[in-house]
C-alpha positions in Angstrom: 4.5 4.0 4.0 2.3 5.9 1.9 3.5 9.2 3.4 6.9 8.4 2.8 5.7 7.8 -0.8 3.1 10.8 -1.0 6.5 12.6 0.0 8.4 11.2 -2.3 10.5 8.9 -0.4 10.9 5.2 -1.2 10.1 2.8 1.3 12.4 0.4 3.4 10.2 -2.0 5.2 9.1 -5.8 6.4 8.0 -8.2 4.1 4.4 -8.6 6.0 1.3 -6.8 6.1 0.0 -4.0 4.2 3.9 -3.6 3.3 3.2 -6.2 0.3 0.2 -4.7 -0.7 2.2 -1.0 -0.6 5.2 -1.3 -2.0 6.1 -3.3 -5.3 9.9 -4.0 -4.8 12.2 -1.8 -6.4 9.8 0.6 -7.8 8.7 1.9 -4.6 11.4 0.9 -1.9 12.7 -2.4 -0.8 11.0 -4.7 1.0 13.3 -7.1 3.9 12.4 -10.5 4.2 14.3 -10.8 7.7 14.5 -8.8 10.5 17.7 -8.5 11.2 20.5 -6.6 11.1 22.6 -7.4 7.5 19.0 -7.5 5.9 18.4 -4.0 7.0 21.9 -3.0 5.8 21.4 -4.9 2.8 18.0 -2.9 2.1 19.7 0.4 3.0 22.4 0.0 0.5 19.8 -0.9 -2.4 17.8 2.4 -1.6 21.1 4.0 -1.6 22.6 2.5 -5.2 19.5 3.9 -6.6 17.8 6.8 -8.4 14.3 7.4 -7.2 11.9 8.9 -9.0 10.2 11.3 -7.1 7.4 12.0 -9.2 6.9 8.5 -9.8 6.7 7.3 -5.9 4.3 10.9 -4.9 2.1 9.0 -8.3 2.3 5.6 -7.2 0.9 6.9 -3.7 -1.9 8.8 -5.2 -2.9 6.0 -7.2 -2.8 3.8 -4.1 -5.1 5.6 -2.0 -7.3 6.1 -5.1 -8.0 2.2 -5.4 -7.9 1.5 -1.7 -10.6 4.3 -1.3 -12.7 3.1 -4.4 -12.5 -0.6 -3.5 -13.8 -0.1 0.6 -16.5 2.5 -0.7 -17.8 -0.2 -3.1 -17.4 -3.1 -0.4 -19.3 -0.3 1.6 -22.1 0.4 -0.6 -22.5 -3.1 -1.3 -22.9 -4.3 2.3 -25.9 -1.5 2.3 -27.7 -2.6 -0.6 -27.7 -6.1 1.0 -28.6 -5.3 4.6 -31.6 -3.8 3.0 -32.3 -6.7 0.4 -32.1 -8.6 3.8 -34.6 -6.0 5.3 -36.7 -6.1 2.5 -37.0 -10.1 2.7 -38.0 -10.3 6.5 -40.9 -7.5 5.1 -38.9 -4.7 7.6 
């Protein structure tokens, strides 16, 4: 999904998952709350009806990655600091 957005393609994809956390409905793609056949062709006309910025989807997939990769380095540095707190504590 992010490609497809890095790309600047707008996204078509199952209301689930990482899809919620990807795509904000109608400003990057259309999400489908079914799978099934007239939800799909449903979703496939919207993208169609549409103009698509594709500096604005390439954007919102920079930005994306950008907080996803700031918020797991801090989760990561934070579990350090701890596990050594914890260290520390037992006198390790």
């Amino acid at each position: 999904m992010v490609e497809a957005l890095a790309a600047g393609v707008p996204v078509l994809a199952y209301n689930a998952g990482g899809a919620r956390e990807i795509v904000r409905p109608l400003q990057d793609g259309v999400l489908l709350d079914r799978l099934d056949i007239s939800d799909l062709r449903a979703g496939i006309e919207k993208l169609a009806r549409r103009e698509w910025a594709e500096e604005e989807l390439r954007a919102r997939a920079e930005t994306f990655c950008r907080e996803r990769f700031a918020k797991q380095f801090t989760t990561f540095v934070a579990g350090v600091r701890d596990y050594k707190r914890a260290g520390t504590a037992r006198g390790s």
